[in-house]
N, C-alpha and C positions, 0 to 999 in steps of 0.2 A: 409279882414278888420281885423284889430287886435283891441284887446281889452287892454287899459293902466289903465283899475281900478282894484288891484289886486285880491282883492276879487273871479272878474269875471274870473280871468283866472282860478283861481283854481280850479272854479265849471268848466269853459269850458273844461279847462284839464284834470278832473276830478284827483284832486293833493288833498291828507290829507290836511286838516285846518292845520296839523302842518307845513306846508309849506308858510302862509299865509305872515310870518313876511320876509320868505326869498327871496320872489318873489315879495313883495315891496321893497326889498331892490335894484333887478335888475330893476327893474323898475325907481327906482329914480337914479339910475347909468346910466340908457338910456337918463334919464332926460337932466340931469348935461353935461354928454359927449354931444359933435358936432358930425355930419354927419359925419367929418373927421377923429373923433377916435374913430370910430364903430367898425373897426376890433380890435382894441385896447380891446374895450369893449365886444366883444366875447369870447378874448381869457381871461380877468378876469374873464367872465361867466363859462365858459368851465372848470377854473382852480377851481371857486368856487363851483361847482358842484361836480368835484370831490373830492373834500376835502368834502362838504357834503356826499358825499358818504361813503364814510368810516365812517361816524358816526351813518350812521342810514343801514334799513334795505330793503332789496328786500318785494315787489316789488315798492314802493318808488323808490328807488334810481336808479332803472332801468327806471325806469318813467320819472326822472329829465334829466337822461343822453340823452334819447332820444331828449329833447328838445336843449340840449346845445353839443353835440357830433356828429352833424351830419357827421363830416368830416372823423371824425373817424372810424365812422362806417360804411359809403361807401369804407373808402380803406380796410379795414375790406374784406367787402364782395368783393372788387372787386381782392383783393388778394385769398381771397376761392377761387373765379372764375377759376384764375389762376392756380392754383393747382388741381384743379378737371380736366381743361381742360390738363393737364399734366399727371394724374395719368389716365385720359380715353385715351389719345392713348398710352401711356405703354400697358394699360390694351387690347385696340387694335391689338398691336404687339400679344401680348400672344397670342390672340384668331387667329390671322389669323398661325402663327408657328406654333399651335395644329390642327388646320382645316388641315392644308398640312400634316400633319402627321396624319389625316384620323381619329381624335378624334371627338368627340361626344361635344359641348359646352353643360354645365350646364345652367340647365334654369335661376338660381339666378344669371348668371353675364350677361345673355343675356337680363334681366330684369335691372338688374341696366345702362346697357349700354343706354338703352331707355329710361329709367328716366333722366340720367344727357341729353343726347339730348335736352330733354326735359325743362332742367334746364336751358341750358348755348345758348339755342336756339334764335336767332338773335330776337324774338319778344320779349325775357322775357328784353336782354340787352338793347333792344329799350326804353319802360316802364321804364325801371329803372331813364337813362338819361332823358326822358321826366320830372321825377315826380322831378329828380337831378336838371334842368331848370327851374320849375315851384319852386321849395322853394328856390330859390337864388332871386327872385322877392321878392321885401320889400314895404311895406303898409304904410300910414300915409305920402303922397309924398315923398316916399325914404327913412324916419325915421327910420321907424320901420321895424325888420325883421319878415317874414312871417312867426310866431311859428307854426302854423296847418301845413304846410305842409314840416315845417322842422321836425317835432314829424311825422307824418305818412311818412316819406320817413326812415327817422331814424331807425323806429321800422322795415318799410321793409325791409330795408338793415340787419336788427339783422334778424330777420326771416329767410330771405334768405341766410345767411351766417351760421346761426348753423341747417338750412338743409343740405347743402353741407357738412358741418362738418361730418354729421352723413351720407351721402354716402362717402365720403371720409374713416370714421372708416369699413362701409358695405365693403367696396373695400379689405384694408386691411384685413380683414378677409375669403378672399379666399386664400386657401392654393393649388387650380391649377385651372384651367378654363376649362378644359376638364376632357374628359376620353376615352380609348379606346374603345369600344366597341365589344363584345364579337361576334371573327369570326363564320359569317355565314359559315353552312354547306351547302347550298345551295341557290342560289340567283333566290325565288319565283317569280322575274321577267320577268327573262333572256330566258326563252325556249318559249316563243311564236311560233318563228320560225319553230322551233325541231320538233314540237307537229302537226300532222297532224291527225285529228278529220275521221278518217277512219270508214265508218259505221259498218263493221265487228267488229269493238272494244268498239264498245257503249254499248251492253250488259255488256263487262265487267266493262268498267267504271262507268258504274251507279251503278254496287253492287261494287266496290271497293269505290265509294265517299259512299253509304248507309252504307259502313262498318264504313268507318272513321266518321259517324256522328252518330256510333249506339255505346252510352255508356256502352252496355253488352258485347263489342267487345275489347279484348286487344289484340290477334297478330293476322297481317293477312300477309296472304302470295300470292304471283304472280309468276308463275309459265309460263315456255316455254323454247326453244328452245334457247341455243344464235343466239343475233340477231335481234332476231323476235320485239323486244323493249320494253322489260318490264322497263327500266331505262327510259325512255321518257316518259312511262306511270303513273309512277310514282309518278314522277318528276310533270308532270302536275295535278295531283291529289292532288298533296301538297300545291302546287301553289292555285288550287282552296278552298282548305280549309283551307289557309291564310287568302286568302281573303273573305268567308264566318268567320273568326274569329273562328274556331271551336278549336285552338291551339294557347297556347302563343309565344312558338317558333318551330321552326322545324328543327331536325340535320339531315345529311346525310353522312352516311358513308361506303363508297365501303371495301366491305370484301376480302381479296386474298385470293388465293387457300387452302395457309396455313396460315391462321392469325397469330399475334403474340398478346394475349392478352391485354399487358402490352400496347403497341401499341392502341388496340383499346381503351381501356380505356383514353387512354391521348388523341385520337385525339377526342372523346365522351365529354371530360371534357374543353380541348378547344375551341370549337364549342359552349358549354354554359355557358363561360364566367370563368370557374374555373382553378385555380391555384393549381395543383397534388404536392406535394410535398411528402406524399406515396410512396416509394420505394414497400412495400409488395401488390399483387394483393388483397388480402381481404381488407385490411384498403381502397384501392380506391374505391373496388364494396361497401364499404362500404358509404363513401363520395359521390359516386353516385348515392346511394338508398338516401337519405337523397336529393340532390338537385331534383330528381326526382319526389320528395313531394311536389314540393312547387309550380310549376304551371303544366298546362295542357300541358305536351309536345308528340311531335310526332317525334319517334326515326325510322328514315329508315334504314335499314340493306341492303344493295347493293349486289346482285350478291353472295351467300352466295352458297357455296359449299358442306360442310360438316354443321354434326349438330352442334351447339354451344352452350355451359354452360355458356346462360344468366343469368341463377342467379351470377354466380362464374363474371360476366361481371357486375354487379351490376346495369344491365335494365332489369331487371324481371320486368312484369307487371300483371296485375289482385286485386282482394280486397283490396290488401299490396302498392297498386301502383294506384291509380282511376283515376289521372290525366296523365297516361302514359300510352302510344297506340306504339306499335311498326310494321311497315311494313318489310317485309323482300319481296327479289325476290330471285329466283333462276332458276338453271335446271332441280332439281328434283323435282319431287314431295315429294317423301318419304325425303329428308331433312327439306323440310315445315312440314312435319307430325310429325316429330320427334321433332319439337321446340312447336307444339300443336296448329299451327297457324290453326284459320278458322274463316273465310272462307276460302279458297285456289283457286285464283281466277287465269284459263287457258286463257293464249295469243295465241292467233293461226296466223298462219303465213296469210299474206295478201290475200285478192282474187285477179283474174288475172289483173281487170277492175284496182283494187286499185293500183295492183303493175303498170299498164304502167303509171299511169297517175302522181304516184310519178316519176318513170324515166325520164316522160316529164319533169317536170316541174325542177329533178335535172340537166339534161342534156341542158336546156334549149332549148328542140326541139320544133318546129310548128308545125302544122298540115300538112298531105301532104308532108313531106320534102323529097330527096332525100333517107334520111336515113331510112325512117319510117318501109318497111318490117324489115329491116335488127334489126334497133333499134328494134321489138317487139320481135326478138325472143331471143334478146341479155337480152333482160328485163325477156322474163320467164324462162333462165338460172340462174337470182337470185334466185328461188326457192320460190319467195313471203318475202324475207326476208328484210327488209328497212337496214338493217346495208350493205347487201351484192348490193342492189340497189341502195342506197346514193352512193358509193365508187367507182361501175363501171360508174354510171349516170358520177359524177364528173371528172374521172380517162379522160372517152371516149369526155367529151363534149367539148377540146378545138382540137379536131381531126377533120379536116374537109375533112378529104378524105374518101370517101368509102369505099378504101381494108384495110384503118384502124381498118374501126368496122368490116370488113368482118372476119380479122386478129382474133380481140378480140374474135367474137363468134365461131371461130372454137378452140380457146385455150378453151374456156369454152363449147364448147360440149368434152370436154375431161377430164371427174372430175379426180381428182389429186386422188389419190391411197392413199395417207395419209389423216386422219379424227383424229379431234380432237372432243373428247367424247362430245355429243349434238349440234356438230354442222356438217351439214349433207355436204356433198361433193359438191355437187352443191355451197352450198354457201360458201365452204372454195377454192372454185377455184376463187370465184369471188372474195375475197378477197385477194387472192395469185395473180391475174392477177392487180390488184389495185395497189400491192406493183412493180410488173412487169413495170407499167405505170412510177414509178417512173425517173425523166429525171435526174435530177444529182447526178454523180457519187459517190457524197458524203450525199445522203440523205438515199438510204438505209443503211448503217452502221449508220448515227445517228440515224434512225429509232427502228433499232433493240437494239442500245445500250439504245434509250429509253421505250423498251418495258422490255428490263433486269432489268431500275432502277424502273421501276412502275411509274402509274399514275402520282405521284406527285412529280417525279424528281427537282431536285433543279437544274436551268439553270448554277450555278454556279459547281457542282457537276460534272455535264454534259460536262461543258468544261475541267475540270483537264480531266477527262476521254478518250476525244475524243482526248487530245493531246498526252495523254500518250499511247493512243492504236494507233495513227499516223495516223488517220481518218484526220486529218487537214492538206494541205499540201500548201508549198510555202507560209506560212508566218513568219515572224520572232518577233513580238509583242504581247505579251500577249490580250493586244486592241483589235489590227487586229484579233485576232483567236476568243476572244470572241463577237465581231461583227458577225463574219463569222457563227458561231454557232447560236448566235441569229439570223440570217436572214436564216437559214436552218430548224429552228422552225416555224419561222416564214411561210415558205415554204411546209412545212408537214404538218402545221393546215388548208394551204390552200388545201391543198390538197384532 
């Protein structure tokens, strides 16, 4: 129901008294006009409001326009609509381009993405419409038009359009949607598998996890034979002190025979996220004493041969460093001693029970089979060592004949005469008969060429090589040859 005494509007509408004289005036213009030049008489209104507008002041004059502006202000907002719903799948594309490219989304645009949902969501636009229906209905048998519900659709539409407004400005002010994320040194998920919970190794894992949770403790060392698995052991120890939260990150870094400082440093400063642009080896150990301050990290030093000049490496740890714990493994012991690590925690190679029952389960034997004398004593020719029993386990188990393995265990009752320092001849036969197993003719030379370029050869490195040393034969395509290469990798991991 509408109100035509104007007094009453003003107080209904709650409109200044100094509006009193000008909303009699519309009122007697609704008078005078018929039904038939009603739209005629909106659009006077509409025109006369804003001309009132200009003379006087907010919030007045925003008050008035909502009564007489409603059309305006719906395409208003229904234009925002528009443009939001434009500027979020732009903003969409970005995010999914950076997801493929393995970035990290920011939580400010992953929040605004849920807000406008939120805005432009089939119930907000339903509402709108609905309330859009109900102030188009006029009072006074068709006389009069509905000011209540044309003033609160009005004002929604205002509301609703300089919210958008102000995500629209939020939008613009992202200058990228992602980030990359600073490569793991080791992915604390991934060795579930690897990790076999052998009871002969519990002693030492429970004082290597007491070390990593004992804050008087800054390097510790793991100590054994190659082989025997201090990298697995690790490895799983890191994994669990992720996940008890004992550290904010964790790097892992395999050390070679002969380091190259300069090297480690940059793969050290990659791993947590930092950009070396240091040429000189002080200014990095210097840049890496400083990032090493700032949370509680856990630096693993991999397979470490000789001693190394961790200070000169800029992961010193102790008083100067309290959120910095460093692991190291090796062969020696007296190279752990030399770096001051302790505790200095002994891997011993597996008992007999342990070693058949890994061989079972790499080899994928049953109980009772055919092979079973033959398989035990081909198992305690690995020496207890899991690197030298993974390898024969896997090399022997797609063999199903029995003077196959008969074959394998007479090569390995015959240790190879050559021994490489800490790793004992038993177990370097079974790793020489492994490479032995190999069936295409072109897997040992990529093998070897990948044990030349190291660990982390670059697959693309790998094939200039293999084509220029003529390891690849009978193809004429760069394609074809790097396919070929990749499915010979691909062959040697299964291996």
């Amino acid at each position: 129901m509408c109100f035509l005494n104007p007094y009453s509007i003003c107080c209904f509408l709650r409109f200044p008294r100094i509006y009193f004289p000008l909303v009699l005036y519309f009122v007697l213009l609704h008078i005078i006009f018929s039904r038939g030049k009603m739209d005629v008489f909106i659009s006077i209104v509409g025109a006369l409001a804003g001309k009132a507008a200009e003379y006087t002041v907010d919030p007045a004059a925003r008050q008035l326009s909502y009564l007489f502006k409603t059309k305006t202000k719906l395409q208003n907002f229904r234009n925002k609509v528009r443009d939001l719903e434009e500027a979020r799948q732009r903003l969409q594309q970005s995010v999914k381009a950076a997801t493929n490219n393995g970035e990290e989304i920011f939580d400010d645009v992953k929040r605004w993405l849920t807000e406008v949902d939120e805005k432009i969501s089939g119930q907000t636009a339903t509402q709108m419409q609905e309330d859009e229906e109900k102030a188009t209905k006029r009072c006074l048998a068709g006389f009069c038009p509905d000011f209540m519900s044309r003033y609160h659709l009005s004002k929604k539409a205002d509301k609703e359009a300089n919210a958008i407004a102000q995500l629209l400005m939020e939008k613009d002010a992202f200058n990228a949607v992602g980030y990359l994320p600073a490569a793991q040194a080791m992915d604390t998920t991934r060795h579930d598998k690897e990790y076999e919970a052998f009871g002969s190794r519990n002693r030492a894992f429970d004082e290597l996890m007491a070390a990593l949770e004992d804050d008087a403790v800054s390097i510790i060392g793991v100590y054994g034979m190659g082989g025997v698995g201090k990298t697995t052991l690790v490895k799983e120890a890191a994994k669990q002190a992720n996940e008890k939260q004992l550290f904010d990150e964790v790097v892992l870094v395999s050390i070679k025979q002969k380091p190259n400082m300069v090297n480690v440093q940059e793969e050290i400063a990659e791993k947590l996220g930092m950009a070396m642009s240091e040429k000189n080896v002080d200014a990095r150990a210097a840049r890496l004493r400083g990032r090493l301050n700032e949370k509680r990290i856990l630096i693993v030093l991999d397979d470490i041969w000789e001693s190394l000049e961790l200070e000169a490496l800029g992961i010193s740890c102790g008083d100067k460093q309290k959120g910095c714990k460093i692991l190291t493994t090796s062969r020696r012991l007296d190279v752990l001693e030399s770096l001051n690590s302790q505790p200095n925690i002994s891997i011993e190679t597996l008992k007999e029970d342990e070693a058949w029952n890994l061989f079972k389960k790499m080899a994928g034997l049953v109980e009772e089979s055919d092979f079973q004398s033959t398989a035990v004593e081909v198992a305690k020719r690995c020496a207890g060592l899991p690197i030298a029993i993974a390898t024969i386990a896997k090399a022997l188990k797609p063999k199903k004949n029995l003077f196959e393995w008969k074959n394998a265990l007479g090569q390995l009752s015959q240790p190879s005469e050559r021994n490489f320092k800490g790793i004992p001849k038993d177990a370097y036969s079974a790793i020489e008969l492994s490479y032995a197993f190999l069936d295409a003719e072109e897997l040992r030379p990529i093998f070897l060429l990948c044990s030349v370029m190291g660990h982390d050869a670059d697959p693309e490195d790998l094939l200039r090589y293999a084509i220029g040393l003529g390891f690849i034969h009978g193809l004429n395509t760069i394609e074809a040859s790097r396919d070929r290469v990749l499915t010979l990798l691909s062959d040697l991991k299964a291996s």
